[in-house]
N, C-alpha and C positions, 0 to 999 in steps of 0.2 A: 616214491621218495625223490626229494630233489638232488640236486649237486652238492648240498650240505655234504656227503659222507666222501666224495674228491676234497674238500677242502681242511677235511679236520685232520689230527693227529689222533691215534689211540686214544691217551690221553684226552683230549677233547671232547674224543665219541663217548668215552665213560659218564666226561659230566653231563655230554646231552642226553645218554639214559637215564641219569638222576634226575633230571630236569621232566624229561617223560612221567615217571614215576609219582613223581612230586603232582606236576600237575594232574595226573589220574588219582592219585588216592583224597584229591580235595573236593571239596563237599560240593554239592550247589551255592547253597546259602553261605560259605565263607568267605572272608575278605582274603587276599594275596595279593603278592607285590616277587613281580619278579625283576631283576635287574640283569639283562645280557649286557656283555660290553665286548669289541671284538676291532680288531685294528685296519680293515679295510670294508667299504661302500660293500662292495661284491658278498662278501661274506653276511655282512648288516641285512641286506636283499637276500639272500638265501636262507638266514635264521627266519627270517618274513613269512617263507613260503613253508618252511617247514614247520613253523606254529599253524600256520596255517593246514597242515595235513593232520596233525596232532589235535588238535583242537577240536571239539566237537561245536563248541557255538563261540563265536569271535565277531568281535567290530575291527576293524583296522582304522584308524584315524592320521588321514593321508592329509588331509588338509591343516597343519599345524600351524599356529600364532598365538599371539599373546591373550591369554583368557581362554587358554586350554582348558585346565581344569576347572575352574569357573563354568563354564559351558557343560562339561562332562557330570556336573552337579549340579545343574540347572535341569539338566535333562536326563536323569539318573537310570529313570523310568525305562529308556534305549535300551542303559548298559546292565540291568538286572541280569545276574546270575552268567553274564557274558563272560570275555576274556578280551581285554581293550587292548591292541597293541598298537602301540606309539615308538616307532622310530623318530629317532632325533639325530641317527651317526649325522647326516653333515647339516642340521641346521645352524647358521649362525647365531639367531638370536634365540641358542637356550638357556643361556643367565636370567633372563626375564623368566622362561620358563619353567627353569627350577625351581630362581626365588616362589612362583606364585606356589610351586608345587610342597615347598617347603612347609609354606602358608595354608594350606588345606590337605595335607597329607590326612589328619586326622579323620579326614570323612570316610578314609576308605575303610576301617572299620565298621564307622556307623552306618554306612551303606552299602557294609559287602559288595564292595568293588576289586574285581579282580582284574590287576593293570597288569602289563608286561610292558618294559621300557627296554629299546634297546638305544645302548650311547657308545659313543667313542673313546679312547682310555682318557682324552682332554676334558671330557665332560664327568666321567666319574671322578679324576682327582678334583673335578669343583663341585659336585654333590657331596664327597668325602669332606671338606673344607665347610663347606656352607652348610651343609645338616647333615653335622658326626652321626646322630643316631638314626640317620637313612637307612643304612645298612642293617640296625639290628633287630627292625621290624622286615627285612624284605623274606617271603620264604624261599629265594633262590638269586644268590649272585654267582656269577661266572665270567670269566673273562675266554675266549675263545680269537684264538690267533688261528690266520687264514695262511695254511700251508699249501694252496693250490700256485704251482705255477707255471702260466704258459709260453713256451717257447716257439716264435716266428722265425719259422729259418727260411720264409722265401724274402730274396733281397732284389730290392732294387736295380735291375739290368737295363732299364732303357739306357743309360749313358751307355755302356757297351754294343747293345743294338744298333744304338747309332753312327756307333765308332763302325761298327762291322760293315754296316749299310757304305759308309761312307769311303771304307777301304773297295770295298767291289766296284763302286762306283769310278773310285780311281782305277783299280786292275784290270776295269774293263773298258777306260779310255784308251783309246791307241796312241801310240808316239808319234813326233811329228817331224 
């Protein structure tokens, strides 16, 4: 298991066993839609790895642009009976991306396609806004906030090193 279970709350780890569950009791042949959304890069990269452990057959689609889904329906045949995850936490141009996704949402029924999107909370309130009924076809939305936090307590001492350096140096000039 990765660093997923540092980063979550109780809370959290609850909904990522529903989420476990969900995606084991689903079939080969059915379509799914899962929506993660989560407030830091770090965490976004760790949901990754952990679908990835979970997951018995998965594509990751790392190289994202305009004519995502377009391509992912051109070439369906790839993602048969797969598990597509698409991160998007820090792309800037997923307004284009959504609208297209907007725009062929409907195939993922007709081709049992099973996506996993994960986004940042800026891009669900524009999924939410642009296609209300996004969410009422997804079989799993969750929001997951990144409680990991690390503290650096070594500090910066060359400026004192060199003060110190530079007192001996004095202390061990002679008088004149």
């Amino acid at each position: 298991m990765n660093q997923i279970t540092d980063r979550l709350s109780p809370k959290d780890m609850l909904k990522l066993q529903k989420l476990q569950k969900i995606i084991s009791y689903a079939e080969k042949d059915e379509q799914e839609l899962v929506v993660l959304s989560c407030d830091t890069k770090a965490l976004s990269e760790d949901l990754v790895l952990y679908l990835k452990d979970i997951l018995v057959d998965y594509v990751e689609i790392k190289d994202i642009k305009d004519g995502l889904f377009k391509s992912i329906i051109f070439h369906k045949e790839l993602y048969e009976a797969k598990y597509i995850i698409i991160n998007l936490y820090d792309i800037a141009k997923y307004k284009s991306i959504m609208e297209e996704f907007q725009f062929k949402r409907d195939y993922i029924p007709q081709y049992r396609l099973k996506i996993v999107l994960i986004l940042n909370q800026i891009q669900v309130e524009t999924f939410r806004k642009k296609a209300y009924d996004f969410f009422s076809f997804s079989n799993f939305y969750g929001f997951f906030k990144d409680n990991y936090f690390k503290y650096i307590n070594e500090q910066d001492i060359s400026v004192l090193d060199k003060l110190i350096e530079k007192y001996k140096l004095i202390k061990n000039t002679p008088l004149r």
